[in-house]
C-alpha positions in Angstrom: 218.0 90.8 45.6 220.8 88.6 46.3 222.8 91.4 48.3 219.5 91.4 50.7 219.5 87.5 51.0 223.1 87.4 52.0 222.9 90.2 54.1 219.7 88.3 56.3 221.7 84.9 56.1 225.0 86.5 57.4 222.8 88.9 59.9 221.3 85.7 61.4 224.3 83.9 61.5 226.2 86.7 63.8 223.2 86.5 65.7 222.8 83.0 66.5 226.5 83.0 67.2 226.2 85.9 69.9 223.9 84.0 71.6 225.7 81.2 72.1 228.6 83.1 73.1 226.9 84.7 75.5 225.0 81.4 76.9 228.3 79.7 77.4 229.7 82.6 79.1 226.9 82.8 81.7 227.3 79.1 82.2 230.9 79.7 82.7 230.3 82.2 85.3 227.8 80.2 87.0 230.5 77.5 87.2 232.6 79.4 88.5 230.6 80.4 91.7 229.7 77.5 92.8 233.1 76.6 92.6 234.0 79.7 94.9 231.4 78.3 97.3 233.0 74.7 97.4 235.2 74.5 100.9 239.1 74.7 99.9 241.3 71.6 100.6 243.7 71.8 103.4 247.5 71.8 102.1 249.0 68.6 102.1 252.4 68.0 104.1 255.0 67.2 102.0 257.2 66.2 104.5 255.3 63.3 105.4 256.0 59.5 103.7 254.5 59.0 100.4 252.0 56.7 100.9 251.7 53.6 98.7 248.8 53.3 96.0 246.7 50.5 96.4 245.3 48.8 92.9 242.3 50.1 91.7 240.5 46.5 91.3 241.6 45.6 95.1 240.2 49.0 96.2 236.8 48.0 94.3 236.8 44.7 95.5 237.4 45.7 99.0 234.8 48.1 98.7 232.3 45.2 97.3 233.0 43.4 100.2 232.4 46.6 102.9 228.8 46.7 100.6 228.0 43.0 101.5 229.1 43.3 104.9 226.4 46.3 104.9 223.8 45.1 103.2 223.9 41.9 104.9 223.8 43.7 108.4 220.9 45.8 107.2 218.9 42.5 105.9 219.2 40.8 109.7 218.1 43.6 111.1 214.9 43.8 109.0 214.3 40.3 108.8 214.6 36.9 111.0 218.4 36.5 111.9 220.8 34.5 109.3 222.9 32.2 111.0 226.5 33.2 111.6 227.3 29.9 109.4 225.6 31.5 106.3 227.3 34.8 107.1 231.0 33.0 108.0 230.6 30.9 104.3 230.0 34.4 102.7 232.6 36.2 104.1 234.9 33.4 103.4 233.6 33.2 99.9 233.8 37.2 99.4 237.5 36.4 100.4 238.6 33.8 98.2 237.5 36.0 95.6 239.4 38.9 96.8 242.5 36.7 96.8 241.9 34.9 93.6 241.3 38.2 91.9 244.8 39.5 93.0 246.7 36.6 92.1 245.3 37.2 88.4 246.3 40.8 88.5 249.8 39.7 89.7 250.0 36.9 86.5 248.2 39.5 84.5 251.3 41.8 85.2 253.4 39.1 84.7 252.5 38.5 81.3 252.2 42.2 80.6 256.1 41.8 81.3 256.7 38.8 79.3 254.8 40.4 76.1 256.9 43.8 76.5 260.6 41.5 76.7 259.3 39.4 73.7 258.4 42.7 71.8 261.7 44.0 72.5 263.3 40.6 71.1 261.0 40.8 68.0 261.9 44.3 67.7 265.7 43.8 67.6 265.9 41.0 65.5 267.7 41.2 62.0 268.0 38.5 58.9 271.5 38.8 57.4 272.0 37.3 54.0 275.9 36.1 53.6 276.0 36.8 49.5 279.5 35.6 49.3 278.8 32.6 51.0 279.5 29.2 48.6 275.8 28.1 50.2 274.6 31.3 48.8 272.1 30.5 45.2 269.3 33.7 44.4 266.4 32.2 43.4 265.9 31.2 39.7 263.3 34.1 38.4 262.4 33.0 34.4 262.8 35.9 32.6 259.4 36.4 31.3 257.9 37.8 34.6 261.4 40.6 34.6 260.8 41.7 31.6 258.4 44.4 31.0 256.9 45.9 27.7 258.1 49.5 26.8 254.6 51.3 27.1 253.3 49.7 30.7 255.3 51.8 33.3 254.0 54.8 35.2 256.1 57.1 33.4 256.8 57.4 29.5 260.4 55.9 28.1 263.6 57.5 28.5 264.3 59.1 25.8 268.1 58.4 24.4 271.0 60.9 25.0 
């Protein structure tokens, strides 16, 4: 009786297994042709300059302000015109915050700095005790707290030579 019960539960276990084998290898597969179908990217030239990488939080802020720019052109053009005031004051706005937002990421990476050189300090700092100095007293321990009775330790007492 218990040889059959085994036998089911390990039958149904290969089983379940095999499928799922087999479901992740047609999803592979499907993967994989729609990634044939996708249109190949053209080779870079390597000659050319390297081209300087622009901070992901001014990319996201310029790209906030393209959106406002947008959206604001798309509301005048459904609605009643906004005066070019409002539309000066929000560009202006949108553009203090652009600026204000990269002179924190400049003192942010600032301080990054200052935090690494303090770390390094702090990391290469060393107490030295002079012991033969005549300034030099150990601190007074009374003699009760050194003193330990024979059976307490971890392991059992020495025995004697």
């Amino acid at each position: 009786m218990k040889n059959a019960t085994i036998q089911g539960v390990c039958c149904l276990a290969l089983t379940l297994m095999t499928g799922a084998v087999a479901a992740h290898w047609q999803m592979v597969r499907k993967t994989m042709e729609l990634a044939s179908q996708l249109p190949r990217p053209q080779a870079v030239n390597s000659s050319a300059a390297p081209i300087a990488q622009e901070d992901p939080a001014v990319k996201a802020a310029r790209q906030i302000l393209a959106e406002a720019k947008a959206a604001s052109t798309s509301a005048t053009s459904r609605t009643e015109p906004i005066s070019t005031a409002s539309n000066a004051a929000q560009d202006a706005r949108i553009e203090r915050l652009i600026s204000s937002c990269e002179t924190l990421m400049a003192q942010n990476a600032e301080l990054k700095n200052q935090v690494a050189e303090t770390n390094r300090d702090l990391m290469a700092l060393q107490f030295q005790v002079d012991s033969h100095s005549e300034s030099f007293r150990p601190l007074k321990i009374p003699e009760e707290s050194t003193a330990r009775p024979a059976g307490t330790g971890v392991l059992p007492p020495r025995e004697a030579p």
